[in-house]
BALUM-533548 format. One record per residue: residue in three letters; y negated, z, x of N, C-alpha, C in turn; residue number from 1. Coordinates in steps of 0.05 Angstrom, whole numbers, plus 5000, padded with zeros to 4 digits. Atoms other than C-alpha are relative to their C-alpha. Layout:
residues N
(r ALA,(Y,Z,X),(Y,Z,X),(Y,Z,X),NUM)
...
end
This chain:
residues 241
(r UNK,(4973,4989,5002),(4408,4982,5286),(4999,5026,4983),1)
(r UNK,(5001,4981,5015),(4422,5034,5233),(5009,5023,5004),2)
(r UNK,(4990,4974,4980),(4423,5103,5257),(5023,5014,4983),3)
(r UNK,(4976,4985,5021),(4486,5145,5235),(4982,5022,4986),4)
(r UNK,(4995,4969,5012),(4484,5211,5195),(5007,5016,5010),5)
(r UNK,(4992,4979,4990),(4492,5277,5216),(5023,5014,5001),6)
(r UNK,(4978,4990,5004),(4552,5291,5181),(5027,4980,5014),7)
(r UNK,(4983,5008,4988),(4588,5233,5209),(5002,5000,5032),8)
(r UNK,(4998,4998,4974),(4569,5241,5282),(5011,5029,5008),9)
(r UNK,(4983,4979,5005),(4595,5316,5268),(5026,4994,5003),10)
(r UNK,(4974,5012,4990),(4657,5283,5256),(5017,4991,5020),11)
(r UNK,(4985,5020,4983),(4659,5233,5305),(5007,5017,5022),12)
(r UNK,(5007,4991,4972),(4641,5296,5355),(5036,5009,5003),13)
(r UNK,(4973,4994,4994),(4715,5324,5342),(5021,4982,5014),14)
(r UNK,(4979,5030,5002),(4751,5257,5353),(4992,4991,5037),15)
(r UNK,(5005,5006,4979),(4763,5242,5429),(5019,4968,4994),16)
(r UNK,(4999,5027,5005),(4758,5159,5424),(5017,4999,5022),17)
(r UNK,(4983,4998,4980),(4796,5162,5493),(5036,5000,4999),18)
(r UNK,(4971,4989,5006),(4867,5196,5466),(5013,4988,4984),19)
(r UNK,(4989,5017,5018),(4922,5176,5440),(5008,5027,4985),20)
(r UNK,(4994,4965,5008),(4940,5238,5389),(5029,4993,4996),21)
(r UNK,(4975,5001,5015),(5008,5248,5363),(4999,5004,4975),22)
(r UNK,(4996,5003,5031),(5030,5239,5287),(4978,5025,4992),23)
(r UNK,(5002,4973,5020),(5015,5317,5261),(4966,4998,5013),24)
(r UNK,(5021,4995,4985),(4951,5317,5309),(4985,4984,4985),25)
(r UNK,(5019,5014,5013),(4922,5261,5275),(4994,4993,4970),26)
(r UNK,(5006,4997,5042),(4935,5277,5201),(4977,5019,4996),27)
(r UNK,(5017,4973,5001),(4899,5342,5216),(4973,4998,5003),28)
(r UNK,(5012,4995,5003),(4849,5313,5247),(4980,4976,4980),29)
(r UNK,(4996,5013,5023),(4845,5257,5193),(4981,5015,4972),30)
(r UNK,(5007,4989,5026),(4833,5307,5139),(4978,5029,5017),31)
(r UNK,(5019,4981,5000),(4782,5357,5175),(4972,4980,5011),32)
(r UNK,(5024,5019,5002),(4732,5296,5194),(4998,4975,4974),33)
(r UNK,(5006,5013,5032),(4733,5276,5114),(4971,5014,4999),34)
(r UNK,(5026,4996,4999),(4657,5290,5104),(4991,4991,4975),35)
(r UNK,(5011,5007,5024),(4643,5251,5037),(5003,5018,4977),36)
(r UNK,(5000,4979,5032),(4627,5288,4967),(5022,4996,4986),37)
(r UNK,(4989,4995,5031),(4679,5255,4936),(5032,5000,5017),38)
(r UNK,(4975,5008,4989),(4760,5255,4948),(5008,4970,5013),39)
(r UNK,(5004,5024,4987),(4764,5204,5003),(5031,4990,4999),40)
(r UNK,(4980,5009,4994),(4820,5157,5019),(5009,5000,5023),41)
(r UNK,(4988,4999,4973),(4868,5167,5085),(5021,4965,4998),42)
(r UNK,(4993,5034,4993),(4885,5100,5111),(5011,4996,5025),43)
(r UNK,(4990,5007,4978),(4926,5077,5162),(5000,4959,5007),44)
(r UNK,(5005,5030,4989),(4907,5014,5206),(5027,4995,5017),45)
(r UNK,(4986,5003,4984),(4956,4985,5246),(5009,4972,5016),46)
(r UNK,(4994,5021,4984),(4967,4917,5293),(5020,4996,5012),47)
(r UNK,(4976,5014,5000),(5019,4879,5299),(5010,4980,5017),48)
(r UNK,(5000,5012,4979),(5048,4845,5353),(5012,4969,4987),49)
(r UNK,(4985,5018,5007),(5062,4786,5307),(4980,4979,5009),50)
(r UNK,(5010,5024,4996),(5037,4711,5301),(5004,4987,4974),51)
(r UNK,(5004,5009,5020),(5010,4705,5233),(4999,4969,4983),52)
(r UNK,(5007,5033,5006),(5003,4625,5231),(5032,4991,4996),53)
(r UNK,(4968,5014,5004),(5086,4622,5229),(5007,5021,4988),54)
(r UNK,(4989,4990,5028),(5105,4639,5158),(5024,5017,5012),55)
(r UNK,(4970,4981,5004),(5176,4671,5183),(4985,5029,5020),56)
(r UNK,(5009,4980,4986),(5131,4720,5220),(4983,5025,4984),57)
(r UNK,(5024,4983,5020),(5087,4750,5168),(5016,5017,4983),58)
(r UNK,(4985,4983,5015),(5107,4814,5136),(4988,5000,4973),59)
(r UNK,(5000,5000,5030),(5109,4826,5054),(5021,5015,4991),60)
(r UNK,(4978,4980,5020),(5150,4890,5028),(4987,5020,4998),61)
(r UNK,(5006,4964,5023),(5140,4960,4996),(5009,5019,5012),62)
(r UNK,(4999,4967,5000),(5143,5028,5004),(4999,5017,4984),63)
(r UNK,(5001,4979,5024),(5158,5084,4962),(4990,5024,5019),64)
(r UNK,(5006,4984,4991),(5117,5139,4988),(5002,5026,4991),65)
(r UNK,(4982,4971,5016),(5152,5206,4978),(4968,5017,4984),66)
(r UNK,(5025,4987,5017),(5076,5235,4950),(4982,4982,4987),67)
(r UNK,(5018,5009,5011),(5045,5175,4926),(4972,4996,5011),68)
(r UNK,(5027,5008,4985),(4971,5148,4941),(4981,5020,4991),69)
(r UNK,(5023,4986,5014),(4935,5200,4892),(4984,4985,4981),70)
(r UNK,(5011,5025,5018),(4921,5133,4855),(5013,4998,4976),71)
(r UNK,(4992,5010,5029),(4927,5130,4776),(5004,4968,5012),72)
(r UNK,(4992,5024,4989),(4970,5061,4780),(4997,4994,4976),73)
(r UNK,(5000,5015,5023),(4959,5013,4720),(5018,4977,4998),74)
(r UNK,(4976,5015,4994),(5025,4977,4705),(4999,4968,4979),75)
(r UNK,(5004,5022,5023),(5023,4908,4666),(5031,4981,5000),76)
(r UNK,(4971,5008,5004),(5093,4891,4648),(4998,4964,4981),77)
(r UNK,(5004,5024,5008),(5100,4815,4634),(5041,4995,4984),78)
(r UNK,(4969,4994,5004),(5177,4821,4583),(4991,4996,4965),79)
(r UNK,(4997,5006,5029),(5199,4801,4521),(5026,5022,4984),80)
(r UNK,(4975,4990,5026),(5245,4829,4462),(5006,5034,5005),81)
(r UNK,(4984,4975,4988),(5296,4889,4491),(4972,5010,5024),82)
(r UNK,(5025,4988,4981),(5247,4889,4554),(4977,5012,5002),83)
(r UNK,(5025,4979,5004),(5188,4904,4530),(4998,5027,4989),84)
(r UNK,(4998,4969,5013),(5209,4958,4493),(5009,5019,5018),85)
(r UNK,(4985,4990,4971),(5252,4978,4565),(4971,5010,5007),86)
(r UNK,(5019,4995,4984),(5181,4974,4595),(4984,5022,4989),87)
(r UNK,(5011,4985,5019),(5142,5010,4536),(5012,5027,5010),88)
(r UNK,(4988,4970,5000),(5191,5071,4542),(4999,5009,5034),89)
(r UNK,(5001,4998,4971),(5183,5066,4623),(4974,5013,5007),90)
(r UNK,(5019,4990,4991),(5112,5080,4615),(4973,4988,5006),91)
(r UNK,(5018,5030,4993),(5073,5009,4625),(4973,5009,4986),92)
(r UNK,(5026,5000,5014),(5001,5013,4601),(4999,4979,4983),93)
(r UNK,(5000,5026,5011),(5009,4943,4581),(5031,4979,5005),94)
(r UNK,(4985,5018,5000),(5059,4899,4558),(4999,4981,4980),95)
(r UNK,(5001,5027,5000),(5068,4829,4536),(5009,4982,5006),96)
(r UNK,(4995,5027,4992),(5085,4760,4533),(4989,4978,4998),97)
(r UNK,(5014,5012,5005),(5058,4708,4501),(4969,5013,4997),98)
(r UNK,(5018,4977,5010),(5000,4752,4478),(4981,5007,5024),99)
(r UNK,(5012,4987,4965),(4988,4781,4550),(4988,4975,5010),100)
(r UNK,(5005,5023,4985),(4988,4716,4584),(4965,4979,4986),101)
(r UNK,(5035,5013,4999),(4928,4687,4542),(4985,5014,4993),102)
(r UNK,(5029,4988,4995),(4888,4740,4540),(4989,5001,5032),103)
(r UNK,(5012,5002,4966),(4886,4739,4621),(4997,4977,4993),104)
(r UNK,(5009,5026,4990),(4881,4660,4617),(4976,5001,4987),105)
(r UNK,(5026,5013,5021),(4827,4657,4558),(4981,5027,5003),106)
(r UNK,(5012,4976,5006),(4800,4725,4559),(4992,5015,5037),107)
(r UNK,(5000,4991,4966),(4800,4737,4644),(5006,5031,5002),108)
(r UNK,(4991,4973,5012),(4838,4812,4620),(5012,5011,5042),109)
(r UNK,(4998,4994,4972),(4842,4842,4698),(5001,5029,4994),110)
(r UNK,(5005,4965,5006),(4835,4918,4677),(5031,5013,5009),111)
(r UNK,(4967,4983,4990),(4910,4937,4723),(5002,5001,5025),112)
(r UNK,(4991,4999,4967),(4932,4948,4788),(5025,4984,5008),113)
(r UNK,(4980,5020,4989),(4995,4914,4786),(5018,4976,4975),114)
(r UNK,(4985,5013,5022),(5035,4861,4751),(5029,4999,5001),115)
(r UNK,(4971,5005,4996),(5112,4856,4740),(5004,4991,4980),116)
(r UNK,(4980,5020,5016),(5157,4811,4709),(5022,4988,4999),117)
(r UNK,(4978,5010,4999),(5218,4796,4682),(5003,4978,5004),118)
(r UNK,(4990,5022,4991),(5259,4737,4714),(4992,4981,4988),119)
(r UNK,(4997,5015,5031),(5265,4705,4647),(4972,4984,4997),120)
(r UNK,(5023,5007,5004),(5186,4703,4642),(4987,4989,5024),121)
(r UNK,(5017,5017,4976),(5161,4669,4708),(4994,4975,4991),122)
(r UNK,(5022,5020,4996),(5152,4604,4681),(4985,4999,4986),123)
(r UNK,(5028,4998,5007),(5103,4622,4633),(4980,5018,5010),124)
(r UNK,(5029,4985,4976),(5069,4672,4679),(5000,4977,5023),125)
(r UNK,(5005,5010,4972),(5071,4614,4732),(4972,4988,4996),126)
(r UNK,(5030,5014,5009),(5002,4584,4699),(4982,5018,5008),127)
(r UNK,(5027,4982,4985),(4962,4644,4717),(4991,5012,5025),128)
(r UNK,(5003,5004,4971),(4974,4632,4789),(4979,5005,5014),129)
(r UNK,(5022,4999,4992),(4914,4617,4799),(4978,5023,4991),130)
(r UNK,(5013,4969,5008),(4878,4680,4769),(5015,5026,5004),131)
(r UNK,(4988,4973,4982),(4926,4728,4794),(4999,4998,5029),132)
(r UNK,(4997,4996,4973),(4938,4705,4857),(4978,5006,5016),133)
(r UNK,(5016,4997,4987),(4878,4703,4886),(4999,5036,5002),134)
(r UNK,(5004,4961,5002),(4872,4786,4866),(5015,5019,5007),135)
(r UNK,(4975,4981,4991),(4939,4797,4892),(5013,5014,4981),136)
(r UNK,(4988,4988,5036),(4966,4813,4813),(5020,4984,4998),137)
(r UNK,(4972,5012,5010),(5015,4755,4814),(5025,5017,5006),138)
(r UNK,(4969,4990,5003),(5085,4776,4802),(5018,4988,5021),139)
(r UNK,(4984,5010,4982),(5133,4762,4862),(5023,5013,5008),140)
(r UNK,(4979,4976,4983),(5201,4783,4887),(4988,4997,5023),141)
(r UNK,(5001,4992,4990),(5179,4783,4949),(4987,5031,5006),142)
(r UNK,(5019,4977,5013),(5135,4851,4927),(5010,5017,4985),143)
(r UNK,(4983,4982,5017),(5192,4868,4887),(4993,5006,4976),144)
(r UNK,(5010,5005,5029),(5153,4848,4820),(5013,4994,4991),145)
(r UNK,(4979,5014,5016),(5198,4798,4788),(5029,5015,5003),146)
(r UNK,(4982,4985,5007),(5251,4835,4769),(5028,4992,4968),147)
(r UNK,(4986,5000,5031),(5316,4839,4724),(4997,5016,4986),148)
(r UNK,(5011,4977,5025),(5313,4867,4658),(5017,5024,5008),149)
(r UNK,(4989,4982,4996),(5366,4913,4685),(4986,5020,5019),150)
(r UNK,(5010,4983,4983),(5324,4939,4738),(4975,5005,4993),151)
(r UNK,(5033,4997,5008),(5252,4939,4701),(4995,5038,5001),152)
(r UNK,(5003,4966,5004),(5256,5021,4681),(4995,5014,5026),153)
(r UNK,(4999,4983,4981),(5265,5040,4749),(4977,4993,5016),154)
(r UNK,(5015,5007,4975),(5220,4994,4788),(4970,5006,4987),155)
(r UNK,(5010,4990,5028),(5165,5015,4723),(4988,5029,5020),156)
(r UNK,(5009,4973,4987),(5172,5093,4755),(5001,4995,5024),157)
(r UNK,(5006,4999,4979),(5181,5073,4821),(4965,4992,5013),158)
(r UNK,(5038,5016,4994),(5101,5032,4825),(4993,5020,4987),159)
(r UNK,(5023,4979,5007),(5078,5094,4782),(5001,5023,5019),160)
(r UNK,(5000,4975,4981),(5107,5144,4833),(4995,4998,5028),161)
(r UNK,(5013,5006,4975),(5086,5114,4894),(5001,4988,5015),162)
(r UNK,(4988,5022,4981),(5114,5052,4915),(4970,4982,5009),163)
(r UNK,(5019,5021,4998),(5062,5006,4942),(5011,4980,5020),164)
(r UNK,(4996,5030,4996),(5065,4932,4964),(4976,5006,5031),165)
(r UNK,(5028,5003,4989),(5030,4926,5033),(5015,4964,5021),166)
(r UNK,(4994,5017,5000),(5025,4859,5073),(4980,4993,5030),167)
(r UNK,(5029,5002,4985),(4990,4832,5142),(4980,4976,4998),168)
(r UNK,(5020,5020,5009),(4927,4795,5141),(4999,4981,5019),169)
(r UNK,(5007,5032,4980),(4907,4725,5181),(4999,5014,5030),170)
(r UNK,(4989,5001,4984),(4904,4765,5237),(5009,5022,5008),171)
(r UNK,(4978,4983,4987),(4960,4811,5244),(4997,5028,4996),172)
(r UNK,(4996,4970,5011),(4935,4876,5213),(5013,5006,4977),173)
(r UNK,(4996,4991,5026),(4960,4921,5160),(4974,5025,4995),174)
(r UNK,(5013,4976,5016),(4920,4965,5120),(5008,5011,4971),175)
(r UNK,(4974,4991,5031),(4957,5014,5071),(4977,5023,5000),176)
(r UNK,(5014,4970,5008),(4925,5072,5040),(5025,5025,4994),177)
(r UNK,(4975,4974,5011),(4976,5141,5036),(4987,5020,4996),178)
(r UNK,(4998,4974,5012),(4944,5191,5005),(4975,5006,4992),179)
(r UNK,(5031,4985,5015),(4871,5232,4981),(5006,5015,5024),180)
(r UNK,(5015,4976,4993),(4834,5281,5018),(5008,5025,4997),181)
(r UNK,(4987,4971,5020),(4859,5335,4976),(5026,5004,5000),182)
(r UNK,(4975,5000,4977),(4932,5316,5009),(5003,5031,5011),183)
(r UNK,(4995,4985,4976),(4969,5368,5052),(5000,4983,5024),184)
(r UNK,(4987,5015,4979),(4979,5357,5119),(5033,4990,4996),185)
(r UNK,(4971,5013,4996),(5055,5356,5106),(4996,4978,4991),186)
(r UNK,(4989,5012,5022),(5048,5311,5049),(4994,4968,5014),187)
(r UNK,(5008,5028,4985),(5007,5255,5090),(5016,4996,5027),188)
(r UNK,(4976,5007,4968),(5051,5268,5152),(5030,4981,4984),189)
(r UNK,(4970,5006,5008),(5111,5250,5107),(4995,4971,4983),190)
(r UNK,(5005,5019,5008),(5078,5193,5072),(4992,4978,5032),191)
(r UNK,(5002,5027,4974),(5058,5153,5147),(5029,5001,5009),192)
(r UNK,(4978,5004,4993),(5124,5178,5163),(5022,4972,4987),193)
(r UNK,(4992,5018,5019),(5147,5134,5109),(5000,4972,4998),194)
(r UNK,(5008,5026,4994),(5106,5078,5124),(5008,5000,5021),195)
(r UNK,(5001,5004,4978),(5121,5074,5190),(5037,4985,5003),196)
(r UNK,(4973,5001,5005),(5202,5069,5175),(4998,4977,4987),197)
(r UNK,(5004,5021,5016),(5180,5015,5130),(4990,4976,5021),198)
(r UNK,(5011,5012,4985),(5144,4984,5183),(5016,4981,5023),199)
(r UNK,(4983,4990,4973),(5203,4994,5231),(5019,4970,4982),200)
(r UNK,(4988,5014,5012),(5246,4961,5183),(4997,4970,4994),201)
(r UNK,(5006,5029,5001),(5206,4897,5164),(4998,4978,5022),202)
(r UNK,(5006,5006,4975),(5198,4877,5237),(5009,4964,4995),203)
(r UNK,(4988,5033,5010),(5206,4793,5226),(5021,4997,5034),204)
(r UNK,(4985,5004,4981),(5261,4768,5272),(4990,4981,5017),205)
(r UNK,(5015,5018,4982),(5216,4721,5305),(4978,5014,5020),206)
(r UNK,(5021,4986,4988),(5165,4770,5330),(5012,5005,5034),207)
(r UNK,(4989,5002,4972),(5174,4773,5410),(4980,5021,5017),208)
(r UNK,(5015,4982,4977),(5147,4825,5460),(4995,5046,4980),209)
(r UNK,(5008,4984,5008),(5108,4889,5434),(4998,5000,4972),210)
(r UNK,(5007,5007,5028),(5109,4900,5356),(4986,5010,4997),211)
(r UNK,(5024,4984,5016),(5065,4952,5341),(4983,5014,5025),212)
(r UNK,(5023,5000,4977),(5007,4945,5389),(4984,5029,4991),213)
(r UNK,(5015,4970,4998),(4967,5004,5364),(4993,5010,4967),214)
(r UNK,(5002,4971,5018),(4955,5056,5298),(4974,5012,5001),215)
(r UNK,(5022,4991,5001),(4893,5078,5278),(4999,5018,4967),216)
(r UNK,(4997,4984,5024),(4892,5134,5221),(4966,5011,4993),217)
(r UNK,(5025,4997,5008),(4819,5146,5184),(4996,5012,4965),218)
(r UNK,(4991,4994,5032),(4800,5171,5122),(4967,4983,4996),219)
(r UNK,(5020,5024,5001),(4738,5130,5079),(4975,5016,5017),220)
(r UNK,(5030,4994,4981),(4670,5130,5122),(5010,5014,5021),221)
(r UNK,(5000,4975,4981),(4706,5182,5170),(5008,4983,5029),222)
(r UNK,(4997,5009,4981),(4718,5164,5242),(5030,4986,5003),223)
(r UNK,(4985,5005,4998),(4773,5127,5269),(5026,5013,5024),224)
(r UNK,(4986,4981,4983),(4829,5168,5307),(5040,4990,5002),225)
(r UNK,(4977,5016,4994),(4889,5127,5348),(5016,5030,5009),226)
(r UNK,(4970,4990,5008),(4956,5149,5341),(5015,4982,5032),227)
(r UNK,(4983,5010,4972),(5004,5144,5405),(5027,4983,4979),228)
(r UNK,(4986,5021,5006),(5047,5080,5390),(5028,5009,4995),229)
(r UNK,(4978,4990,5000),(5111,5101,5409),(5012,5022,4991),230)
(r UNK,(4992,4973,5014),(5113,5171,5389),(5001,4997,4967),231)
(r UNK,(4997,5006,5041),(5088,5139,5305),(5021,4984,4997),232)
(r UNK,(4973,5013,5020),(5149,5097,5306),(5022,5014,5010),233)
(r UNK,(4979,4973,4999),(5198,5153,5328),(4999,5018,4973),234)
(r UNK,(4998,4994,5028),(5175,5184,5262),(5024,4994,4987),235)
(r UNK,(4985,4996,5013),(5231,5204,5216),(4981,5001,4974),236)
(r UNK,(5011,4993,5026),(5219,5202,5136),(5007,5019,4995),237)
(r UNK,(4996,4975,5015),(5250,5264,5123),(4978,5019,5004),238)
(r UNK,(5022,4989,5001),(5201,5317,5106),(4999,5018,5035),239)
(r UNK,(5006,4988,4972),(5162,5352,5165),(5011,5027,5003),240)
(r UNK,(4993,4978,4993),(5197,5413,5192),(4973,5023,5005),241)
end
């Protein structure tokens, strides 16, 4: 068995595994058992009282997080003519159509974080299904990718300012990232606040009993430190008083 480190059993010593903390209690202590050299990531776990094997149960929407992840976002705008030039002036790292599309098919071009695309263009992005999807890069409204050309500019600065796509897995977690190390407390209180409203919101209408079984807030390598259930979805998004 591989023995811990000094610096993380330091950590773990603050963190009573027992408690449930409240919101502000566990940003704080979130960001004072960060221990790694480099700007870590704050991550929020969370379980779900759903039943992932029945599609109308499974959540899939976004969040605009009023501070962002601290993540340079790499945008790959899939738009032709007026659009691309819409996208270009929005800020896209990459845009394209024909052009785009076979350098990812022929060329395996993955160098982005996200993909969007106009309406218009889905059925020639529908061939690279299979090389996006798997990486979670395909373009979807449900993700709020596919888009009209009227709404490209906005949704453009909205994924560079801090919207992110989160989604639960086979069985029933989410894992979102809100923020760096180098965060305030307000700024990560007001970004779970955020998520959590989001959370509140997607709730599938099929889900039956308990939704949000339990909250776990961590930052990378650092301990794990549960959040009282009821008190993180009373959370408000407006900023912390």
């Amino acid at each position: 068995m591989a023995k811990q480190g000094k610096k993380y059993l330091a950590a773990c010593a603050k963190v009573d595994r027992t408690q449930f903390y409240a919101p502000a209690e566990a940003v704080k202590l979130a960001l004072e058992t960060t221990f790694v050299q480099f700007n870590s990531t704050i991550e929020v776990h969370v379980r779900l009282g759903i039943d992932p094997r029945h599609a109308d149960q499974n959540i899939r929407t976004t969040v605009v997080l009023p501070h962002g992840t601290g993540k340079t976002v790499r945008v790959l705008v899939f738009a032709q003519g007026d659009a691309a030039r819409m996208a270009q002036d929005a800020g896209a790292d990459f845009v394209g159509s024909d052009d785009l599309i076979a350098r990812i098919d022929k060329e395996n071009f993955f160098d982005f974080d996200i993909a969007i695309a106009t309406a218009d263009m889905m059925g020639k992005v529908g061939k690279l299904g299979r090389k996006l999807g798997p990486r979670g890069l395909m373009p979807n409204p449900k993700s709020g990718t596919v888009v009209p050309v009227e709404n490209l500019g906005n949704t453009i600065q909205e994924v560079r300012g801090g919207r992110v796509e989160f989604r639960n897995d086979k069985t029933g977690l989410l894992h979102v990232a809100i923020g760096k190390a180098n965060f305030s407390e307000a700024q990560i209180f007001e970004n779970l606040a955020a998520l959590m409203e989001a959370i509140k919101i997607a709730k599938p209408s099929g889900a039956k009993g308990v939704y949000v079984r339990s909250i776990t807030l961590t930052s990378t390598m650092g301990p794990g430190i549960r959040l009282n259930p009821l008190v993180a979805q009373a959370m408000k998004a407006e900023v912390k008083a």
